[in-house]
PyMOL CGO cylinders between C-alpha atoms (Angstrom):
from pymol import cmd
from pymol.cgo import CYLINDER

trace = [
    CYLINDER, 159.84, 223.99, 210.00, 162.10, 220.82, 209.80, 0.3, 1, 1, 1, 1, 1, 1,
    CYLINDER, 162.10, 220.82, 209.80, 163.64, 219.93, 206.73, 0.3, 1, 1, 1, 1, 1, 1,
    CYLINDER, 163.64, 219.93, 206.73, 162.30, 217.48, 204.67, 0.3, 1, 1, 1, 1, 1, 1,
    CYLINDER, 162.30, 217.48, 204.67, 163.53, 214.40, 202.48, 0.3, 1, 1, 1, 1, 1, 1,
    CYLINDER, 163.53, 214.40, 202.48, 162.84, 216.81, 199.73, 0.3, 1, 1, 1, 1, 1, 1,
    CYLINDER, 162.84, 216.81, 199.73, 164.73, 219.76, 201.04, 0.3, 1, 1, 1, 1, 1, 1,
    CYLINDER, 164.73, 219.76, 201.04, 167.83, 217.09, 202.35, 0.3, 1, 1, 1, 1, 1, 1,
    CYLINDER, 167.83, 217.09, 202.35, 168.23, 216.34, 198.45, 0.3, 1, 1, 1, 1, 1, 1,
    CYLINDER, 168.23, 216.34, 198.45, 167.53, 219.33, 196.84, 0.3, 1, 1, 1, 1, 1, 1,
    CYLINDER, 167.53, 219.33, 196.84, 170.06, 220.54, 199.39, 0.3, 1, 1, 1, 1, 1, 1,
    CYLINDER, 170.06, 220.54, 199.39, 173.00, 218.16, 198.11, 0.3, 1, 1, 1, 1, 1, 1,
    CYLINDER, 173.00, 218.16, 198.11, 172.52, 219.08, 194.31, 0.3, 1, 1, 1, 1, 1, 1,
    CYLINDER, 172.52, 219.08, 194.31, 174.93, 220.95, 192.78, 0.3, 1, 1, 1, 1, 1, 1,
    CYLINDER, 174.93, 220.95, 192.78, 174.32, 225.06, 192.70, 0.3, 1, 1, 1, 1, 1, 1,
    CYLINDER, 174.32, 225.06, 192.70, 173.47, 224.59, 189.10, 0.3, 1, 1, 1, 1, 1, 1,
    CYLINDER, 173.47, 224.59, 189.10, 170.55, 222.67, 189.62, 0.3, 1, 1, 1, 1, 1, 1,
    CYLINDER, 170.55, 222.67, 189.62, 169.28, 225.38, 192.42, 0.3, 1, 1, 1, 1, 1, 1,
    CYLINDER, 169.28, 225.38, 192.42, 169.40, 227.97, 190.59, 0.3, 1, 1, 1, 1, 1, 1,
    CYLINDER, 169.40, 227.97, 190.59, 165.22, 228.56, 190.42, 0.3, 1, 1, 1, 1, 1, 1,
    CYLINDER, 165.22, 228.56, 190.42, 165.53, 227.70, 194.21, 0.3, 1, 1, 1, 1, 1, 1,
    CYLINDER, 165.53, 227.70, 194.21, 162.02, 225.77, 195.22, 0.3, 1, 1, 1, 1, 1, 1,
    CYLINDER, 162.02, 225.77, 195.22, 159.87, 227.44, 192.59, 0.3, 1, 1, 1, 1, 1, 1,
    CYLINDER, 159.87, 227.44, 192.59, 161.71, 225.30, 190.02, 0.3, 1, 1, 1, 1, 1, 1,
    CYLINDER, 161.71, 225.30, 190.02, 161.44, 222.16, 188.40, 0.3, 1, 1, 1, 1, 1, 1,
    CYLINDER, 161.44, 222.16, 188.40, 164.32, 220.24, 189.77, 0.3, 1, 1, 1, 1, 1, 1,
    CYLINDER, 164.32, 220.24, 189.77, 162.57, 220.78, 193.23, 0.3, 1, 1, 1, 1, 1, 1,
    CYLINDER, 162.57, 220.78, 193.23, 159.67, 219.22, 192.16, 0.3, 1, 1, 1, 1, 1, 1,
    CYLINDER, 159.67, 219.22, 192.16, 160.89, 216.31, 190.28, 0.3, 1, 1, 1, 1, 1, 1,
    CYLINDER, 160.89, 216.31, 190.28, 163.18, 215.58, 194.01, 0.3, 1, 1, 1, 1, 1, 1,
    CYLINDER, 163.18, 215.58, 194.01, 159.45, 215.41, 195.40, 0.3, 1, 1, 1, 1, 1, 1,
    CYLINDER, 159.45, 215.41, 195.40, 158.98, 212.30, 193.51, 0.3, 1, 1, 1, 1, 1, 1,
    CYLINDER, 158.98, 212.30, 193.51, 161.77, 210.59, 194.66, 0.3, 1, 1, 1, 1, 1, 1,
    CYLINDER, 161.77, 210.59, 194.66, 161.31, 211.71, 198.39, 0.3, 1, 1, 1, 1, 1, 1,
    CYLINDER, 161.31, 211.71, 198.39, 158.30, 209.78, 198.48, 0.3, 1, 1, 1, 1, 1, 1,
    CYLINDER, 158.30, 209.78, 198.48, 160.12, 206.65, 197.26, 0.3, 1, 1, 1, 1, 1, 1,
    CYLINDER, 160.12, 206.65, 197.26, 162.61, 207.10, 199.95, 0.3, 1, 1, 1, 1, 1, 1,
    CYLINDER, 162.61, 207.10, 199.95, 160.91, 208.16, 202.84, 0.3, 1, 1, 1, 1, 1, 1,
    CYLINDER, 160.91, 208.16, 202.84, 159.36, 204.67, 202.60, 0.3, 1, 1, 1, 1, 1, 1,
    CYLINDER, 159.36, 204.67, 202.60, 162.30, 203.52, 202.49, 0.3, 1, 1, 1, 1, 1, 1,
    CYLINDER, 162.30, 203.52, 202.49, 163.78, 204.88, 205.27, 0.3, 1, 1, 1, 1, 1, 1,
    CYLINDER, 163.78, 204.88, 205.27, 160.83, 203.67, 207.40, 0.3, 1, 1, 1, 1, 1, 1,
    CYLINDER, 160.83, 203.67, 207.40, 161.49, 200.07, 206.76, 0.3, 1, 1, 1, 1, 1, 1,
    CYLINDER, 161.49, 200.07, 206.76, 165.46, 200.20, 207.64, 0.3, 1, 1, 1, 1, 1, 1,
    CYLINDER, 165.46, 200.20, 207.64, 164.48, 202.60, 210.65, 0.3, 1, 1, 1, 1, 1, 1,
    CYLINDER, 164.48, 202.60, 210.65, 161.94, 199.55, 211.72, 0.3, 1, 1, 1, 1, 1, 1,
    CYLINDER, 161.94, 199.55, 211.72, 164.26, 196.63, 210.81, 0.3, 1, 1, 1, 1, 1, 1,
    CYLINDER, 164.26, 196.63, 210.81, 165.11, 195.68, 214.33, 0.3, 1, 1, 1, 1, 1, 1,
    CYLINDER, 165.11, 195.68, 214.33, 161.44, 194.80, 215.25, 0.3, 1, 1, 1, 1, 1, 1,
    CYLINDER, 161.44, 194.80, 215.25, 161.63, 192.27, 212.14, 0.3, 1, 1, 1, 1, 1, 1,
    CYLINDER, 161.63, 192.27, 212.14, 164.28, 190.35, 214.16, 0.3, 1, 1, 1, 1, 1, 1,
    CYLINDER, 164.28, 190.35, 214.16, 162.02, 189.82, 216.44, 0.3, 1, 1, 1, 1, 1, 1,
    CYLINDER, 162.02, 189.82, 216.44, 160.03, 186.81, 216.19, 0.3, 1, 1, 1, 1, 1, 1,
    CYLINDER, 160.03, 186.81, 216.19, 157.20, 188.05, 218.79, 0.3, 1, 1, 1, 1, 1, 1,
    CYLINDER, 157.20, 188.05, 218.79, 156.85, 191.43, 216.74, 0.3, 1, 1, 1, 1, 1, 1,
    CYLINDER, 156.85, 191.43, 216.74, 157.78, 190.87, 213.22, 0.3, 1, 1, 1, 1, 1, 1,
    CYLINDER, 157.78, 190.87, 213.22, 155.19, 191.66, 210.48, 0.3, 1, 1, 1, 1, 1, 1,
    CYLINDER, 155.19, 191.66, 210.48, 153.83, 188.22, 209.75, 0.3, 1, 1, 1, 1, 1, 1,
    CYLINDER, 153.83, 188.22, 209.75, 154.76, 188.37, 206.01, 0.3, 1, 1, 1, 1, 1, 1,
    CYLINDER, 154.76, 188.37, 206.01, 158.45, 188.62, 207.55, 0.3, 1, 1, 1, 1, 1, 1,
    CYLINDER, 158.45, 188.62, 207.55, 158.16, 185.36, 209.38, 0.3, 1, 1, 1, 1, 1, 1,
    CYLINDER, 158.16, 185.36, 209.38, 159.15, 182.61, 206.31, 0.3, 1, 1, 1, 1, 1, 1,
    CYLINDER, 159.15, 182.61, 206.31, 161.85, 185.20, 205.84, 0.3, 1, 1, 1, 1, 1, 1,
    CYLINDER, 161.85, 185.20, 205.84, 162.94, 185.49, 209.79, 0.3, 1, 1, 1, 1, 1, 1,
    CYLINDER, 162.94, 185.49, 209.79, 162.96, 181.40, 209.93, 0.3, 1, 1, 1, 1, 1, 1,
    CYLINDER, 162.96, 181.40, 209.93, 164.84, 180.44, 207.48, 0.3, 1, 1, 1, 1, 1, 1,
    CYLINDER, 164.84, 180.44, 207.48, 167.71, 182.55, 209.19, 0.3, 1, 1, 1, 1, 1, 1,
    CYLINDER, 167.71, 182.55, 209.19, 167.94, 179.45, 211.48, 0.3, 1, 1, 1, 1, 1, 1,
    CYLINDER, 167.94, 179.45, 211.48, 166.56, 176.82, 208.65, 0.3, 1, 1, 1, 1, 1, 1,
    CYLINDER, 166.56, 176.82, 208.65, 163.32, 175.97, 209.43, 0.3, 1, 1, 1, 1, 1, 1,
    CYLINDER, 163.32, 175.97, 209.43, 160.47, 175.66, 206.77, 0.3, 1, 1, 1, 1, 1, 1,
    CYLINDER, 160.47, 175.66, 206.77, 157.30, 177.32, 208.37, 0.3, 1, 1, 1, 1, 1, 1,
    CYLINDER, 157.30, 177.32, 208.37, 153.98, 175.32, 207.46, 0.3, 1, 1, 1, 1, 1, 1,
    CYLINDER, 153.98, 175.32, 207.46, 151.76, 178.70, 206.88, 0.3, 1, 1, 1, 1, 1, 1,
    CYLINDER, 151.76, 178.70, 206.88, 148.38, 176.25, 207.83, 0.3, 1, 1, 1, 1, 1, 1,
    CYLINDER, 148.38, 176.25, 207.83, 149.70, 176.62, 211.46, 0.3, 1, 1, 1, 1, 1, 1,
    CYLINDER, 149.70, 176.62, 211.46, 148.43, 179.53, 213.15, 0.3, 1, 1, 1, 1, 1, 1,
    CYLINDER, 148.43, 179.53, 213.15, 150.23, 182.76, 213.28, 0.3, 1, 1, 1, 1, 1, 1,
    CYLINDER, 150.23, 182.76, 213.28, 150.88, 182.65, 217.17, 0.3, 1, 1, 1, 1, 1, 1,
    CYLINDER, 150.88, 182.65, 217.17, 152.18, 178.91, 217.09, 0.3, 1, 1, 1, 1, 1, 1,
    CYLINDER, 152.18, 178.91, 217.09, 154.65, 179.86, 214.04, 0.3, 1, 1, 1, 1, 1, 1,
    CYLINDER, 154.65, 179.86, 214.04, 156.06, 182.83, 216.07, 0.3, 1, 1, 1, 1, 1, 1,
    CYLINDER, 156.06, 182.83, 216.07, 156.56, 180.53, 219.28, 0.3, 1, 1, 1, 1, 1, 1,
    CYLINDER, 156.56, 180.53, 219.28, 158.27, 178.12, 216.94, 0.3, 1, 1, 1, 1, 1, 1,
    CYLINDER, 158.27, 178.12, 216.94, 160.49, 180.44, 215.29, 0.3, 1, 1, 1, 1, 1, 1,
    CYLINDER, 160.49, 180.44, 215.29, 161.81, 181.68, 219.00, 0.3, 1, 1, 1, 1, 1, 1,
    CYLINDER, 161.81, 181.68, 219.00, 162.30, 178.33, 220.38, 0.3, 1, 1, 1, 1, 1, 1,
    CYLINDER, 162.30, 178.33, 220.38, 163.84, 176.48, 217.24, 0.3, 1, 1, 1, 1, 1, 1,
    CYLINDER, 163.84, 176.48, 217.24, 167.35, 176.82, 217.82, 0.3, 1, 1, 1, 1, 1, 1,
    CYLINDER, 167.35, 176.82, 217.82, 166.79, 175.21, 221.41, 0.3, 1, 1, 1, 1, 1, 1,
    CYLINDER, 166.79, 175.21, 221.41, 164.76, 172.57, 219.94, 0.3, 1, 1, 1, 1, 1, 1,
    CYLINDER, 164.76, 172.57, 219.94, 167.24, 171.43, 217.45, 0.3, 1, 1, 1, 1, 1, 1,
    CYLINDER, 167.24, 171.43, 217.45, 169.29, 170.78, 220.84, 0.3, 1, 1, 1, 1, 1, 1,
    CYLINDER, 169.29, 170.78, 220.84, 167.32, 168.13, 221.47, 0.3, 1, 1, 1, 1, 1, 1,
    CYLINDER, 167.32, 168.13, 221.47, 165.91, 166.92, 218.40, 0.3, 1, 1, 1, 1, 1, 1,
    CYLINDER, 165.91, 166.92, 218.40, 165.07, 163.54, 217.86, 0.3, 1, 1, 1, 1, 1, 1,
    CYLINDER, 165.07, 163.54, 217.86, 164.58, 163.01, 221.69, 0.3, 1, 1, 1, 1, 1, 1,
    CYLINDER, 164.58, 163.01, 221.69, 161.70, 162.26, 224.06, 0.3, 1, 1, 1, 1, 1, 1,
    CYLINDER, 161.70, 162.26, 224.06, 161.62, 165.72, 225.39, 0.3, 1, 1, 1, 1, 1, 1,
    CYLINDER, 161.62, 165.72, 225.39, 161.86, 167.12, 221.36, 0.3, 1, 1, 1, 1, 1, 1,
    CYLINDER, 161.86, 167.12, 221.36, 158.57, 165.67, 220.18, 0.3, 1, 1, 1, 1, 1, 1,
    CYLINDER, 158.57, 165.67, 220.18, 156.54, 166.87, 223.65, 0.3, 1, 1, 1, 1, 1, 1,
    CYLINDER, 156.54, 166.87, 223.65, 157.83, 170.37, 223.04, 0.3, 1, 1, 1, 1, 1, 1,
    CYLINDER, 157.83, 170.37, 223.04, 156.89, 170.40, 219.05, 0.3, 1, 1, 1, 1, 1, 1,
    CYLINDER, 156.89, 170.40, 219.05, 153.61, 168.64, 220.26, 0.3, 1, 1, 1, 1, 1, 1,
    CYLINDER, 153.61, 168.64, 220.26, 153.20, 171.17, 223.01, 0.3, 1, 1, 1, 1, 1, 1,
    CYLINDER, 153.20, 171.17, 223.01, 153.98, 174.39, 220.96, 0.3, 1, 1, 1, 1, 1, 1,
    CYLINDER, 153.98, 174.39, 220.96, 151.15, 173.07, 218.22, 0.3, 1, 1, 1, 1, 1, 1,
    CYLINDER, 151.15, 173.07, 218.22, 148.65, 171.94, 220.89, 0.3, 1, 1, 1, 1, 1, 1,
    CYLINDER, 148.65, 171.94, 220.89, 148.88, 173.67, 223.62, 0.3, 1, 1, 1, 1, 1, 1,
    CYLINDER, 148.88, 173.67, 223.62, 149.04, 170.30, 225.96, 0.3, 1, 1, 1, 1, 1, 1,
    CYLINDER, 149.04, 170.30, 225.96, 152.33, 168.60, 226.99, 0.3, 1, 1, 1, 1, 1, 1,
    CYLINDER, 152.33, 168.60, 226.99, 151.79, 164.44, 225.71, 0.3, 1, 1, 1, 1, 1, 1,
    CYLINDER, 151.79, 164.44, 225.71, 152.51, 161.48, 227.29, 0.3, 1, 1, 1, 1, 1, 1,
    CYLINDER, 152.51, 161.48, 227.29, 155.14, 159.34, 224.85, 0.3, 1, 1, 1, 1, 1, 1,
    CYLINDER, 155.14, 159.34, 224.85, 154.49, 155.72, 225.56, 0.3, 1, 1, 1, 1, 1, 1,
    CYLINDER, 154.49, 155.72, 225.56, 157.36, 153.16, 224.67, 0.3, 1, 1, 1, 1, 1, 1,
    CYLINDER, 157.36, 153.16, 224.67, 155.92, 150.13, 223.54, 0.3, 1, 1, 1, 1, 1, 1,
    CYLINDER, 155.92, 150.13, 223.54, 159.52, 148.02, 225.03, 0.3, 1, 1, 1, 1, 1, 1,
    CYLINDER, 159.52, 148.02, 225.03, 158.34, 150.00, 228.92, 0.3, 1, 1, 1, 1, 1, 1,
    CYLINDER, 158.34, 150.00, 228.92, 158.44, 147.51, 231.91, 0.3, 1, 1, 1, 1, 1, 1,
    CYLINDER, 158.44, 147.51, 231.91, 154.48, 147.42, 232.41, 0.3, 1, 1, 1, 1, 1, 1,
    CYLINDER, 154.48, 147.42, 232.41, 154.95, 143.57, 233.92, 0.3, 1, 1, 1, 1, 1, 1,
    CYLINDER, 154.95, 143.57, 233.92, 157.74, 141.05, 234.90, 0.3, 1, 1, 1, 1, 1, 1,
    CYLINDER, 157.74, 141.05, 234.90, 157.22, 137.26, 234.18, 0.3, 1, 1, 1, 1, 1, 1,
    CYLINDER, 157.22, 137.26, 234.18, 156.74, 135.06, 237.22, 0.3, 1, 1, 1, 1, 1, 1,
    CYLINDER, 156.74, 135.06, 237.22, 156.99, 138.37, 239.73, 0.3, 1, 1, 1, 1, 1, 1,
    CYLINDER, 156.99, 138.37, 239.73, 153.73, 140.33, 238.33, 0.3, 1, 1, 1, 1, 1, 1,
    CYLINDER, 153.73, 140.33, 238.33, 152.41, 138.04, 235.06, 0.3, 1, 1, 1, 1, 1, 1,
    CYLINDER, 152.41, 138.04, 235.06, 152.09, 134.60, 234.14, 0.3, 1, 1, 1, 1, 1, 1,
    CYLINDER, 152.09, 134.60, 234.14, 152.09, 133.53, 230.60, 0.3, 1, 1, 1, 1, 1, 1,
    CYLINDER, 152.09, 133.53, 230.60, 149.39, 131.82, 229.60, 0.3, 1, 1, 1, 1, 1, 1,
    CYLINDER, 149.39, 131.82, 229.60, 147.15, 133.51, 232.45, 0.3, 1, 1, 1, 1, 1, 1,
    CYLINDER, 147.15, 133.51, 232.45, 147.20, 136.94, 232.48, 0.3, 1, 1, 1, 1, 1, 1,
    CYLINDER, 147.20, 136.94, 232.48, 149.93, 137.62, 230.17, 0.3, 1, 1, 1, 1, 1, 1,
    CYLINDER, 149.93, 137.62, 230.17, 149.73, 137.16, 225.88, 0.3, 1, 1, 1, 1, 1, 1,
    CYLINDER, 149.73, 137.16, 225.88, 153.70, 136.96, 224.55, 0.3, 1, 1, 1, 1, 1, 1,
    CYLINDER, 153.70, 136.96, 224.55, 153.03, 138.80, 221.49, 0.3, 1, 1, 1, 1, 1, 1,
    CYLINDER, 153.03, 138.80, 221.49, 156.78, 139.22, 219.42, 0.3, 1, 1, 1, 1, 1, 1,
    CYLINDER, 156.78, 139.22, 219.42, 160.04, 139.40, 220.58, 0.3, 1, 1, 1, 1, 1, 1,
    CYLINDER, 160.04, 139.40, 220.58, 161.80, 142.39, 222.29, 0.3, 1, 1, 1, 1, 1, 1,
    CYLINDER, 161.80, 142.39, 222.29, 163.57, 143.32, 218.82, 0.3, 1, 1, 1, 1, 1, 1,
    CYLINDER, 163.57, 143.32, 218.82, 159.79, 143.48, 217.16, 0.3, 1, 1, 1, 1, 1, 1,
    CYLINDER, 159.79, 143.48, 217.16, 158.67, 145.50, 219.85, 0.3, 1, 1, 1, 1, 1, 1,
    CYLINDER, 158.67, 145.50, 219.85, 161.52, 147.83, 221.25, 0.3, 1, 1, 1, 1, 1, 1,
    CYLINDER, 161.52, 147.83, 221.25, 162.03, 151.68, 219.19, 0.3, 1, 1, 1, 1, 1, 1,
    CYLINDER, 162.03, 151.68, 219.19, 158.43, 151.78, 218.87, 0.3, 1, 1, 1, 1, 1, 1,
    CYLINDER, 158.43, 151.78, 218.87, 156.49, 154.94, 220.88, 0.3, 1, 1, 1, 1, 1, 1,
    CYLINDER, 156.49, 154.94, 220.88, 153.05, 156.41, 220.46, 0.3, 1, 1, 1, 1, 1, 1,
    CYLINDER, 153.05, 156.41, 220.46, 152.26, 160.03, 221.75, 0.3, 1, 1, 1, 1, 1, 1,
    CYLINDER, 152.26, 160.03, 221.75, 148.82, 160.68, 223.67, 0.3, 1, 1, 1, 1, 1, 1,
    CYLINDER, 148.82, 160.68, 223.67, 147.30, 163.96, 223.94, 0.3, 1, 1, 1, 1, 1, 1,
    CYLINDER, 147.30, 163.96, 223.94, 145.05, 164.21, 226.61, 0.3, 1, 1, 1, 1, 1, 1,
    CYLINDER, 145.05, 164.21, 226.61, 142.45, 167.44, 226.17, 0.3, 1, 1, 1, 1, 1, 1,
    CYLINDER, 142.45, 167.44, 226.17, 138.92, 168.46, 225.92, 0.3, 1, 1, 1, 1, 1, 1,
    CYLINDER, 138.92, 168.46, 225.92, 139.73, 170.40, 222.96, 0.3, 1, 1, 1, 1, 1, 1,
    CYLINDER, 139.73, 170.40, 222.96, 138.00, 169.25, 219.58, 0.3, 1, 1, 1, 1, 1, 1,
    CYLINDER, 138.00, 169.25, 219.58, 140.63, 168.80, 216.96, 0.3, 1, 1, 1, 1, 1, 1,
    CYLINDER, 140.63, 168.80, 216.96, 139.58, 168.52, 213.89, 0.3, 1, 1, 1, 1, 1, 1,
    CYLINDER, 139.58, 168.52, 213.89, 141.34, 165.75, 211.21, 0.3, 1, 1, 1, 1, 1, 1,
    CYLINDER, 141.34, 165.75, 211.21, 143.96, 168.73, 209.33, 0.3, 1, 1, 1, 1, 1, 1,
    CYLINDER, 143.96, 168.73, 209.33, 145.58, 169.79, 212.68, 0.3, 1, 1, 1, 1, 1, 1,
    CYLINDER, 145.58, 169.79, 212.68, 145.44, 165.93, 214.02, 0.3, 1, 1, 1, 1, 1, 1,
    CYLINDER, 145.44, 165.93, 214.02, 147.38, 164.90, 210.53, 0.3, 1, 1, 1, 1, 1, 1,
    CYLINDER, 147.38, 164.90, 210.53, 149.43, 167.99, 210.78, 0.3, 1, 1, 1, 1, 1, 1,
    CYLINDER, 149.43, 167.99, 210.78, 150.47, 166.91, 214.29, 0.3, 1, 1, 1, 1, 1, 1,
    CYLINDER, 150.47, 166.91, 214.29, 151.11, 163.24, 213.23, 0.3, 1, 1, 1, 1, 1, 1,
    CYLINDER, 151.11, 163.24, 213.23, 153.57, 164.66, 210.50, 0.3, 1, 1, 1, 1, 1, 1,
    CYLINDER, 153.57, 164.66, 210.50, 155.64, 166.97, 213.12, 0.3, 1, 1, 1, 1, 1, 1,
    CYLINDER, 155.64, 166.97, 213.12, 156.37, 163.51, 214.77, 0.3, 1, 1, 1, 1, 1, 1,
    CYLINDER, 156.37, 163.51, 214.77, 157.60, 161.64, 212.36, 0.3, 1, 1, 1, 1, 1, 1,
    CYLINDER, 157.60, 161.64, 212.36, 160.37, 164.67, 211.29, 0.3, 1, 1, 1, 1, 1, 1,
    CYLINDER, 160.37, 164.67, 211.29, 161.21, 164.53, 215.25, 0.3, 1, 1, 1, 1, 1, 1,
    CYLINDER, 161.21, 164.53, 215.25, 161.37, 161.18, 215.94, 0.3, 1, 1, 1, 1, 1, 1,
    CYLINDER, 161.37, 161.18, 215.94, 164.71, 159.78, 216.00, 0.3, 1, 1, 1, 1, 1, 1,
    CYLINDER, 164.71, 159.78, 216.00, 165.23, 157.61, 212.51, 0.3, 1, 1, 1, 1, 1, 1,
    CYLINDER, 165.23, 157.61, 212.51, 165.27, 154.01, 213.94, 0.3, 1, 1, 1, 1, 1, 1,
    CYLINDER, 165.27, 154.01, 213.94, 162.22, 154.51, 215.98, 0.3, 1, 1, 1, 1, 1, 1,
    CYLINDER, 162.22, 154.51, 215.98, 158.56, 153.65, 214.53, 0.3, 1, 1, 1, 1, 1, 1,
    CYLINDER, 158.56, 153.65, 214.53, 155.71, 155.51, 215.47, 0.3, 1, 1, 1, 1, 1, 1,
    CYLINDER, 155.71, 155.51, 215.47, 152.46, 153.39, 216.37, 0.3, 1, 1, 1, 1, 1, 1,
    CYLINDER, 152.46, 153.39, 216.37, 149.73, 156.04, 216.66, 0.3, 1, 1, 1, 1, 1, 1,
    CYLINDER, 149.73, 156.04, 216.66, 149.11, 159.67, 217.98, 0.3, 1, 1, 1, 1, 1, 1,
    CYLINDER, 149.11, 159.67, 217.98, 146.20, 159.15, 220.31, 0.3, 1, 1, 1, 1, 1, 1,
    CYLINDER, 146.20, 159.15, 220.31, 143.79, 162.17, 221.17, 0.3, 1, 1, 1, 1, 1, 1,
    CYLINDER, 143.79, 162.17, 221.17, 141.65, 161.26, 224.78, 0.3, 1, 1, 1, 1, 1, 1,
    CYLINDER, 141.65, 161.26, 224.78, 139.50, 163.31, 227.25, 0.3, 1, 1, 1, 1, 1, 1,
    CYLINDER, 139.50, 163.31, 227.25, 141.77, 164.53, 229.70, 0.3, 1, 1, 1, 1, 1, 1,
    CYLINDER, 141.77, 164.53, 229.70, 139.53, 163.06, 232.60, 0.3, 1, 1, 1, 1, 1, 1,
    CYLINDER, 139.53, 163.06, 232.60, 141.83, 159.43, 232.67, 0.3, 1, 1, 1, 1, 1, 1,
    CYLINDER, 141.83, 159.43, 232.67, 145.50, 158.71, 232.42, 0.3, 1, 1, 1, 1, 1, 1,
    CYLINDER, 145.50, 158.71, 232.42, 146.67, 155.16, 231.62, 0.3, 1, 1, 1, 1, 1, 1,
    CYLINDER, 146.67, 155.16, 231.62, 147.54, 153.05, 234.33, 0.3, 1, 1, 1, 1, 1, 1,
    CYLINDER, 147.54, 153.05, 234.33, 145.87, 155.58, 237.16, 0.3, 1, 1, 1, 1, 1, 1,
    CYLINDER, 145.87, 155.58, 237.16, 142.98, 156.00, 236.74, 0.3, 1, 1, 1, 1, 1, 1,
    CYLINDER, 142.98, 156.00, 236.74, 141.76, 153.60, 233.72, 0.3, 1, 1, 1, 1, 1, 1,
    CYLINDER, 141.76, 153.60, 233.72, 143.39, 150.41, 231.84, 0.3, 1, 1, 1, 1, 1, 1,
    CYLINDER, 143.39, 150.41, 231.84, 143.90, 149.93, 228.40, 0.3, 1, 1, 1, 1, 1, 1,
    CYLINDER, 143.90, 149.93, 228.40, 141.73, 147.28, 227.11, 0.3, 1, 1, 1, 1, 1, 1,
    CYLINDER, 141.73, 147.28, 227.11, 139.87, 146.78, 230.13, 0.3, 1, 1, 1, 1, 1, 1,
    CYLINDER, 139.87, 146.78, 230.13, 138.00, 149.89, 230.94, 0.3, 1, 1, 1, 1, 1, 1,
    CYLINDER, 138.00, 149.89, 230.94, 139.33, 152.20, 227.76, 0.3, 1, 1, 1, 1, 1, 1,
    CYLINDER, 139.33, 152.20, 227.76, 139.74, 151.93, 224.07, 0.3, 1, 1, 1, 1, 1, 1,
    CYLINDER, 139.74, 151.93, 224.07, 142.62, 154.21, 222.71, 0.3, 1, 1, 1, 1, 1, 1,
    CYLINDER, 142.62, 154.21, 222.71, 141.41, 156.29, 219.53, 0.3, 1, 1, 1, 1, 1, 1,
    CYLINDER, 141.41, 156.29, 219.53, 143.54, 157.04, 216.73, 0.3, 1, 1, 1, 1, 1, 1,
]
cmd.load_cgo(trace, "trace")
């Protein structure tokens, strides 16, 4: 029979306490304490799957991510927390870029956005618009340049909590002089520009 917790410390004792051998009470009282430390012993013996952000116990998660300083939002689903956890450290690479907000938008949704800069050469005066024609001047390039909006094309239903919760992940990514217009959510059937025009043929929801 292998030995036990209770025999390992019973074992280390001094002969004075073994005296009655098992029968006694000091063997016993050990059995108390064996309990306590067998459980112990599990959770330092399973430590190394808690470093792992794809197999750690969820209640080890807050704990696991703020190892690289990142303050989970427990409304986000388990799976989506665990993905963010593993790909943080890459992310804050990148942070406050283009490519940063799709992947934060991408881990959360599932779907890779377009980001749409407001400044983006959609026409050229004299070569593809004419003021006053088909063309509205509508504020100067300062006014209108650092300004973005993120569209997330899917069939999905999202309901208002994960659309808000979405919104707020942007604005911590976005770089600091840079103004968000809107977060639009649109049936993946269309894309701007290829298949459909903005205020001709589509209205952009918010």
């Amino acid at each position: 029979m292998p030995e036990t917790v209770q025999d390992t410390l019973f074992r280390s004792l001094p002969g004075v306490y073994r005296r009655k051998g098992k029968d006694g009470f000091t063997y016993r009282l050990l059995g108390l304490f064996a309990d306590v430390l067998t459980g112990i012993e599990d959770e330092v013996y399973g430590l190394h799957r808690q470093l792992n952000a794809q197999r750690a116990d969820e209640r080890f998660l807050p704990w696991l991510a703020s190892w690289v300083a990142l303050l989970l939002d427990e409304t986000w689903e388990e799976s989506k927390r665990r993905e963010l956890i593993r790909r943080i450290v890459q992310l804050y690479t990148i942070r406050g870029t283009i490519e940063g907000i799709r992947q934060f938008v991408e881990i959360y949704t599932g779907i890779k956005p377009e980001i749409v800069e407001e400044y983006g050469a959609g026409w050229q005066i004299g070569v593809r618009s004419t003021i006053e024609v088909d063309t509205r001047v509508y504020g100067t390039w300062e006014e209108n340049a650092h300004r973005f909006s993120v569209l997330v094309a899917t069939f999905e239903e999202f309901d208002i909590d994960r659309k808000d919760k979405v919104r707020e992940r942007v604005l911590i990514e976005k770089p600091a002089h840079t103004q968000l217009v809107h977060v639009g959510w649109f049936a993946s059937f269309w894309k701007v520009g290829v298949r459909s025009t903005a205020g001709v043929d589509t209205k952009v929801g918010g």
